[in-house]
DOFIZA-823215 format. One record per residue (C-alpha): x, y, z; residue number from 1; residue in one letter. Coordinates in steps of 0.05 Angstrom, whole numbers. Each point is the difference from the previous one (the first is absolute). Layout:
<marzas>
MARZA/c1/c2/c3/pos/code
MARZA/X/Y/Z/NUM/A
...
</marzas>
This chain:
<marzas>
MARZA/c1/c2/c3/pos/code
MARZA/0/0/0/1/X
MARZA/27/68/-14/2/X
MARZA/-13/51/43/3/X
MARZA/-6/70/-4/4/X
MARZA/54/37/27/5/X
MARZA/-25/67/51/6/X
MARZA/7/60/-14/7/X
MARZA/-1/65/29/8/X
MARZA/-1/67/-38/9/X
MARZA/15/59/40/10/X
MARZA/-35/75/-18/11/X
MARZA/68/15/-52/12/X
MARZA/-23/-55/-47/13/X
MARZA/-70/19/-14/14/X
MARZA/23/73/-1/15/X
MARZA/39/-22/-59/16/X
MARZA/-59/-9/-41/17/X
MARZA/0/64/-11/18/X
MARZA/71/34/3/19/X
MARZA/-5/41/-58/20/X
MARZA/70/21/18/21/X
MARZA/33/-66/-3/22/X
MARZA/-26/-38/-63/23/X
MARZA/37/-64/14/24/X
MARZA/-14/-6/59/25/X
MARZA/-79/13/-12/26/X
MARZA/4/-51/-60/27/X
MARZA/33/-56/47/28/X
MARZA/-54/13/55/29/X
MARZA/-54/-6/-56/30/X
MARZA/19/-67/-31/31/X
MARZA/1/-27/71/32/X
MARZA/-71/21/15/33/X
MARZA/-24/-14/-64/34/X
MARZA/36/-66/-12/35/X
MARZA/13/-32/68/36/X
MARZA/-42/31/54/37/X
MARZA/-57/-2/-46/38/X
MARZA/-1/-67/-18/39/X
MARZA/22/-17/70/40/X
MARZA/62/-35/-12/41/X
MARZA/19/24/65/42/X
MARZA/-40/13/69/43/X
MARZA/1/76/9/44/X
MARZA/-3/36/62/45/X
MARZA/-6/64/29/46/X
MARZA/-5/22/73/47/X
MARZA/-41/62/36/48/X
MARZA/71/35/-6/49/X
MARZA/2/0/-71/50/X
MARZA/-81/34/1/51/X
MARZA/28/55/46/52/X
MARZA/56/20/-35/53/X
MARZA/-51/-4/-64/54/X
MARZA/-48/49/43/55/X
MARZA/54/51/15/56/X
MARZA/15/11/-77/57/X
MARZA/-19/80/-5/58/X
MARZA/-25/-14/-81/59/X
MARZA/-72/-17/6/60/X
MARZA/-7/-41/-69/61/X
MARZA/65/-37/14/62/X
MARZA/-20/-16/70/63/X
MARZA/-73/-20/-38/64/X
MARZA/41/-38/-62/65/X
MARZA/44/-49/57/66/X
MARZA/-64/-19/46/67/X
MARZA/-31/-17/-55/68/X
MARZA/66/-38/-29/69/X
MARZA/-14/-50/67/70/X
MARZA/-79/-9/-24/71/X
MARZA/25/-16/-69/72/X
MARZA/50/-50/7/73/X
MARZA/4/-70/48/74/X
MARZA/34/40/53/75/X
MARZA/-12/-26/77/76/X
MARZA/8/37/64/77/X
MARZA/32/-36/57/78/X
MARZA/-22/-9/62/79/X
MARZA/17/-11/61/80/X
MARZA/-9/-6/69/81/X
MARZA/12/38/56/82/X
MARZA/56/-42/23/83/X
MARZA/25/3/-67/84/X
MARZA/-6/75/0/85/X
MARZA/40/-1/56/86/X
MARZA/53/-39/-27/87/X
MARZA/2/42/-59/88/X
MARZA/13/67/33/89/X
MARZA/50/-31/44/90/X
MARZA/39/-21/-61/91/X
MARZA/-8/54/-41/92/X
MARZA/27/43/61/93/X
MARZA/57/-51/5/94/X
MARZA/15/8/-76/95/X
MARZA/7/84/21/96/X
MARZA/36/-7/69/97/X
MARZA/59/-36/-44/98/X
MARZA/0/42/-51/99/X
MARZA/-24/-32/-60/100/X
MARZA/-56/45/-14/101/X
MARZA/-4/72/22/102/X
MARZA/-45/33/55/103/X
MARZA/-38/32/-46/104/X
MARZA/-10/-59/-38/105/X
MARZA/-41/-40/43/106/X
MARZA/-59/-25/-58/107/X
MARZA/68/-29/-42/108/X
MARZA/15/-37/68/109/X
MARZA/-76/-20/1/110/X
MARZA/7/-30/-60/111/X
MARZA/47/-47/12/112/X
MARZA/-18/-14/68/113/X
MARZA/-70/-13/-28/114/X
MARZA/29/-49/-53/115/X
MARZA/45/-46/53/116/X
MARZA/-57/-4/44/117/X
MARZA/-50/-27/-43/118/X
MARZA/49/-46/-40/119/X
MARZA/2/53/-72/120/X
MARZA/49/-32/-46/121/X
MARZA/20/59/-35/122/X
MARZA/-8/80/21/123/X
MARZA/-1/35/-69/124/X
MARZA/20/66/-8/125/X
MARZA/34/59/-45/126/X
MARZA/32/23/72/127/X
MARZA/70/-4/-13/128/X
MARZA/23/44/57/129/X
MARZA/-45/-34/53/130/X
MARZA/-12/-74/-21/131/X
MARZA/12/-30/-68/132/X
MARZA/82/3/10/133/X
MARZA/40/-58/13/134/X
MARZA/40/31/59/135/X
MARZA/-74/14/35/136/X
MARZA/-19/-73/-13/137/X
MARZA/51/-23/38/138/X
MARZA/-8/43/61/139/X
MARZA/-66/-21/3/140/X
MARZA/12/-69/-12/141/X
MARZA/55/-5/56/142/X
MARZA/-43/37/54/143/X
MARZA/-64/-45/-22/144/X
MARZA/54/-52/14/145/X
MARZA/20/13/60/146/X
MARZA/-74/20/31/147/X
MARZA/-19/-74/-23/148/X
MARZA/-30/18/-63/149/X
MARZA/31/-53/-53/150/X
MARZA/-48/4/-57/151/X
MARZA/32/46/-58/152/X
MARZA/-24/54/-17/153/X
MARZA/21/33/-79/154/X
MARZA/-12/72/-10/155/X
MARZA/-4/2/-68/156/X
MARZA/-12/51/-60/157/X
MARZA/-62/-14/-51/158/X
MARZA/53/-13/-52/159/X
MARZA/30/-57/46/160/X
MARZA/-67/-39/-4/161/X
MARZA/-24/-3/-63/162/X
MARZA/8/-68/-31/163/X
MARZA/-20/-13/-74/164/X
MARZA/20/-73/3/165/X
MARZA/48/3/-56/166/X
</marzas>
């Protein structure tokens, strides 16, 4: 049986869709929704985070054009419970207090705390500074190590998951 790998899509990749400013970047995000999240080659996820970062976006229509981005496509939120919330912020603070991810970061260290809890096999992401680096990976992984978290995470770019098969 082959199962569908996780993933979760943090608030840059939908943004993406429409990055007028950064054409490859838009085009990449567009084949994945169109031909992978669409056709649900993988299971998609977003989190509350991800809807309140969407909410703080000052342009009306674009804030309008990405809600309605999570209608239209096979997009889940995660859930979780409140021991799970728990765990989350406490990791996500861990993930600050060493430095990974800045202060005034905290929804980037959401993210990924958010993904390790609930067993996400790959955070995707255009967030080079933050997350989708390899030197960031590693941080993460070795402090998810050490706090007795052993499944991998991958922070990943769009580009890094598309598969055509050929």
């Amino acid at each position: 049986m082959n199962q569908r790998l996780r993933i979760y899509l943090d608030t840059s990749v939908p943004n993406f869709l429409f990055a007028d400013d950064s054409p490859e970047k838009m085009e990449v995000t567009q084949d994945l929704f169109i031909n992978f999240i669409k056709p649900s080659i993988y299971l998609s996820f977003i989190s509350l985070v991800v809807i309140a970062e969407i909410e703080e976006t000052k342009d009306f229509d674009k804030r309008l054009k990405l809600l309605n981005i999570l209608k239209e496509y096979p997009i889940e939120m995660l859930d979780y419970s409140e021991t799970e919330e728990v765990d989350i912020q406490e990791l996500a603070d861990k993930y600050i207090e060493n430095k990974i991810i800045p202060e005034k970061k905290l929804a980037d260290a959401l993210h990924i705390a958010i993904c390790v809890i609930k067993g996400i096999d790959y955070l995707v992401s255009w967030n080079y500074k933050h997350l989708a680096n390899v030197n960031k990976e590693n941080r993460i992984k070795l402090l998810n190590w050490e706090l007795g978290y052993r499944r991998e995470l991958r922070i990943i770019t769009p580009l890094e998951l598309m598969d055509y098969g050929i």
